[in-house]
TITOR-863124 format. One line per field, with one value per residue: x, y, z of N, C-alpha, C in turn; residue number from 1. Coordinates in pm, whole numbers, plus 50000, padded with zeros to 5 digits. Layout:
N
n_X <- [X:...]
n_Y <- [Y:...]
n_Z <- [Z:...]
ca_X <- [X:...]
ca_Y <- [Y:...]
ca_Z <- [Z:...]
c_X <- [X:...]
c_Y <- [Y:...]
c_Z <- [Z:...]
n <- [NUM:...]
***
This chain:
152
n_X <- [73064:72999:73127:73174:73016:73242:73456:73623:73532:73568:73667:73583:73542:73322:73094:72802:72402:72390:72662:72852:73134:73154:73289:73292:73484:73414:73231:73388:73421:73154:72987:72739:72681:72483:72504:72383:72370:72163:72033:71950:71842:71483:71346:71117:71142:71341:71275:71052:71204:71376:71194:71061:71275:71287:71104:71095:71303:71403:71512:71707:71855:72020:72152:72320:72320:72384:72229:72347:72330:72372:72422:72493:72479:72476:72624:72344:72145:72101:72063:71842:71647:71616:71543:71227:71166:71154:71419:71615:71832:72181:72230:72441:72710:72823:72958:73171:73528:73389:73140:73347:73322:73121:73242:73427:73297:73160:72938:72913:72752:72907:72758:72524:72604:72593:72479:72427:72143:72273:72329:72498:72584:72788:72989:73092:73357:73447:73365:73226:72930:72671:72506:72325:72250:72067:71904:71849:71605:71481:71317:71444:71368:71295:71266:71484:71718:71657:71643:71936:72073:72000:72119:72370]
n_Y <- [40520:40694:40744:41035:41358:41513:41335:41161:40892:40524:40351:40063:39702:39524:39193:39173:39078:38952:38836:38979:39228:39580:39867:40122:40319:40291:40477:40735:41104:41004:41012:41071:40860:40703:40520:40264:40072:39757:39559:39268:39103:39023:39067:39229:39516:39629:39505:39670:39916:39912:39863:40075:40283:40138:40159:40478:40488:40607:40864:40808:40628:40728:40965:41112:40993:40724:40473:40255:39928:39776:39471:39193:38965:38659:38645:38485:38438:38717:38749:38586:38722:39025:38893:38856:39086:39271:39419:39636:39793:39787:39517:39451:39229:39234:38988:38805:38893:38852:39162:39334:39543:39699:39748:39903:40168:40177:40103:39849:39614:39399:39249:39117:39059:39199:39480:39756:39973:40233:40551:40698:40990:41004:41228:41328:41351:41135:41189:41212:41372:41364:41210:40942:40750:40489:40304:39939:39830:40073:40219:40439:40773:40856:41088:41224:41168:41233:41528:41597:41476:41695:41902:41899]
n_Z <- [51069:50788:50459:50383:50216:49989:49933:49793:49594:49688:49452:49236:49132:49067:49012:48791:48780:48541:48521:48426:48467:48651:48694:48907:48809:48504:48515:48476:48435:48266:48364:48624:48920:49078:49380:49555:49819:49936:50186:50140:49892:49774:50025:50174:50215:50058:49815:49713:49768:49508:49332:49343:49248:48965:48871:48791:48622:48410:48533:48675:48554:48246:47972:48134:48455:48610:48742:49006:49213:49482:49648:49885:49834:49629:49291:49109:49261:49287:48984:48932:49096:48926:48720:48822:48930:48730:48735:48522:48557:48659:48893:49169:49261:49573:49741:49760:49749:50102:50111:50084:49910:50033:50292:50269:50156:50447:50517:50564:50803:51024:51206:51141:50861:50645:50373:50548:50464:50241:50044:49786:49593:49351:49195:48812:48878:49040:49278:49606:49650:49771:50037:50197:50490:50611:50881:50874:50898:50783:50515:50218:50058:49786:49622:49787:49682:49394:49394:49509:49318:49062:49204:49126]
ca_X <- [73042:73002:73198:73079:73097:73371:73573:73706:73465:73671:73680:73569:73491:73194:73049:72615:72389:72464:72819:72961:73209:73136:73407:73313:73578:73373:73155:73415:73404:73062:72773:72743:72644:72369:72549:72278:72353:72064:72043:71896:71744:71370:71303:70982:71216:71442:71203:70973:71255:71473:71064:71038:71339:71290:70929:71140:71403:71466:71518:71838:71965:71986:72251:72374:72300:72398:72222:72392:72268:72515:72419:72595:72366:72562:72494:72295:71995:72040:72011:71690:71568:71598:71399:71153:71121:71198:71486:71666:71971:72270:72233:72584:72712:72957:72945:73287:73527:73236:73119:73451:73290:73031:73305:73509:73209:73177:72823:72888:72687:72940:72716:72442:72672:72486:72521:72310:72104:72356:72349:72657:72607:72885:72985:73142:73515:73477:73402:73087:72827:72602:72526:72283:72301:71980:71941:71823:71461:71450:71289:71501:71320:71380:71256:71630:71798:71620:71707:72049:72093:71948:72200:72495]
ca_Y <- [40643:40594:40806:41165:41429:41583:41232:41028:40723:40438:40238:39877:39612:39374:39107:39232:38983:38901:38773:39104:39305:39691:39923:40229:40403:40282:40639:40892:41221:41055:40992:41089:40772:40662:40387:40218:39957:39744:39468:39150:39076:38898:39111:39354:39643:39630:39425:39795:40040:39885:39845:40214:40285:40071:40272:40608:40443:40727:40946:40714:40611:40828:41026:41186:40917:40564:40379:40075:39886:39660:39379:39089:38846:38570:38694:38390:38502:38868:38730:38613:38880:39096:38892:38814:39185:39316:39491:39614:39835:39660:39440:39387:39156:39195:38836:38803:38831:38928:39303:39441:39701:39765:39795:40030:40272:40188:40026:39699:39574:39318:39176:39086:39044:39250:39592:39894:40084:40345:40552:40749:41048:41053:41313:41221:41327:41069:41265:41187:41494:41368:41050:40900:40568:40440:40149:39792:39830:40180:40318:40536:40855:40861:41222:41271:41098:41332:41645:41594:41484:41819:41994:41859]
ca_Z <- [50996:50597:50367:50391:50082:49939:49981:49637:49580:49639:49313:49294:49013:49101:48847:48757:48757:48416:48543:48395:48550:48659:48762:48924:48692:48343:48442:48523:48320:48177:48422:48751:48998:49267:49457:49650:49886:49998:50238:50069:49751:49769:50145:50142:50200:49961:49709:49763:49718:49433:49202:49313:49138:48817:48822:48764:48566:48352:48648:48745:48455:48158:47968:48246:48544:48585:48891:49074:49334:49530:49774:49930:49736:49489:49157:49068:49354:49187:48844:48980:49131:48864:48671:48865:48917:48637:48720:48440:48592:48735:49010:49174:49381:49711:49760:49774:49946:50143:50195:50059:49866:50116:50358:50163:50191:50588:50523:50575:50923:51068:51296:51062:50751:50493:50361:50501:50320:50184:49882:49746:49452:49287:49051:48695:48855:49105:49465:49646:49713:49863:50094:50305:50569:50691:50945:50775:50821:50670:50352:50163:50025:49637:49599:49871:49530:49274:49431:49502:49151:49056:49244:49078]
c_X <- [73077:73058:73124:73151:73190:73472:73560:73614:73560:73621:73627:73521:73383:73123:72809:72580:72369:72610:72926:73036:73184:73229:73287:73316:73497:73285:73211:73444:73294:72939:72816:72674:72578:72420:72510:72319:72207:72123:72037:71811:71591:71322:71220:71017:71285:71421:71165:71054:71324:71330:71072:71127:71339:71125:70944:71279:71490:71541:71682:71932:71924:72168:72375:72418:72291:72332:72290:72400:72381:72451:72514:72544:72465:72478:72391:72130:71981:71992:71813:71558:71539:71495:71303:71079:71104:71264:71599:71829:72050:72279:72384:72646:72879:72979:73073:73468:73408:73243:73256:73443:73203:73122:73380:73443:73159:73001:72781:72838:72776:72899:72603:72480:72618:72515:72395:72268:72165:72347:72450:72592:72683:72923:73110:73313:73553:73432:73238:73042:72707:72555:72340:72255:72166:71990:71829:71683:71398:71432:71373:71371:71385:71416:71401:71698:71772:71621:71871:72117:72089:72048:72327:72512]
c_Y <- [40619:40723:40962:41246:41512:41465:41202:40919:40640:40344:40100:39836:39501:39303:39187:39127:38904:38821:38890:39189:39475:39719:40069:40359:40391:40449:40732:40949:41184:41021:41061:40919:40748:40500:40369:40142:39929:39581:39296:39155:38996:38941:39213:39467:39670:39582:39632:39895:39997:39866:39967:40288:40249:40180:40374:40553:40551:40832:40912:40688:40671:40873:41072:41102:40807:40527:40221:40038:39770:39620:39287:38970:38800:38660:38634:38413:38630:38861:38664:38712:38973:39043:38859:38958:39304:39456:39496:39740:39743:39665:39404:39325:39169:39100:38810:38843:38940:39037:39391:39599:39791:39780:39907:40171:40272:40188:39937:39642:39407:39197:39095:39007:39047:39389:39716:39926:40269:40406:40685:40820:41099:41131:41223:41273:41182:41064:41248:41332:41489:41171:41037:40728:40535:40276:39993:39802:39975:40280:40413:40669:40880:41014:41315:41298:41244:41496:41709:41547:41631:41915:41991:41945]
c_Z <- [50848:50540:50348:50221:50107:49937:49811:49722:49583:49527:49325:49157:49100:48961:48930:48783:48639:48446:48509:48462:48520:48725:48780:48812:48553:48380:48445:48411:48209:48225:48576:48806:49119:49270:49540:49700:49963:50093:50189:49978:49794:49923:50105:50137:50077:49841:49661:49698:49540:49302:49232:49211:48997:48801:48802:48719:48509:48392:48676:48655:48321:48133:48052:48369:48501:48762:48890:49190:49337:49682:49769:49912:49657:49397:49111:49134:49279:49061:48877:49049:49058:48760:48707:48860:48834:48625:48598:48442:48660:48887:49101:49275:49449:49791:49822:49722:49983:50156:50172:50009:49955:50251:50334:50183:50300:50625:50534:50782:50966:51138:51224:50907:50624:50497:50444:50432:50324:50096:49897:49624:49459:49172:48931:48727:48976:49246:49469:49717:49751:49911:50239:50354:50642:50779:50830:50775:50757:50618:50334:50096:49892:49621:49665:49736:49440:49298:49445:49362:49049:49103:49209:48957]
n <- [1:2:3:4:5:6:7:8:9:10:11:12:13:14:15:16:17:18:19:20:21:22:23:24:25:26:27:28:29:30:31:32:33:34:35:36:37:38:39:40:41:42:43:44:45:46:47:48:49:50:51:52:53:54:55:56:57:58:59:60:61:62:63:64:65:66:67:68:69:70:71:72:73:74:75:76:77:78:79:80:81:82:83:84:85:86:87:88:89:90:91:92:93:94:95:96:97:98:99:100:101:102:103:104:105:106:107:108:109:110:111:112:113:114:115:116:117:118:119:120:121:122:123:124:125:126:127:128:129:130:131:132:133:134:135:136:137:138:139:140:141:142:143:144:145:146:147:148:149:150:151:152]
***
């Protein structure tokens, strides 16, 4: 069972695929957050949803909204991926120790050792309002995203 709303986001630092380090904490009191987990980088699912996103970029990230996507990909495959696809929000990797962050949010698939597809909106004090956990083969529904954004 993955982190339902009204809970405190737990916190986490992961390196982008730039090598850069993201905290969580850099948006509180100034974005709200879509914390996507996907399964694997360079898979038709997750290739599919993560270009749908960059194809409503604005939508995600903006003044207001920061998107960040978190797999269990080295950064070095994400840094490829992104450009290959020309993703240009951050890529972030739960590489290691493995699946910590994607455990944290109670999305991490033990048996498989990859994250669900999870996403987390978080408001800018921290507390998640709204969530949904699909199984590994799928599709997320963006239009879910852009409503619940909307309602914040």
């Amino acid at each position: 069972m993955a982190i339902v709303p009204g809970s405190k986001a737990p916190d986490f630092t992961l390196r982008n695929q730039h090598g850069e380090s993201v905290s969580l904490s850099d948006f509180r009191g100034r974005k709200n957050v879509v914390l996507l987990f996907y399964p694997f980088a360079f898979t038709g699912t997750c290739t599919g949803e993560l270009c749908a996103l960059r194809d409503q970029l604005p939508t995600f990230v903006n003044d207001d909204v920061q998107l960040l996507a978190v797999s269990n990909d080295a950064p070095f495959s994400l840094r490829v991926f992104a450009e290959q696809e020309g993703l240009e929000y951050p890529l972030l990797s739960d590489f290691w120790p493995h699946g910590e962050v994607s455990r944290a949010y109670e999305v991490f698939d033990e048996d498989k050792g990859c994250a669900l597809r999870g996403t987390f909106i978080i408001d800018k004090e921290g507390v998640v309002r709204w969530t949904v956990v699909n199984g590994l083969p799928d599709a997320r529904d963006l239009d879910e995203y852009v409503a619940a954004l909307q309602a914040l």
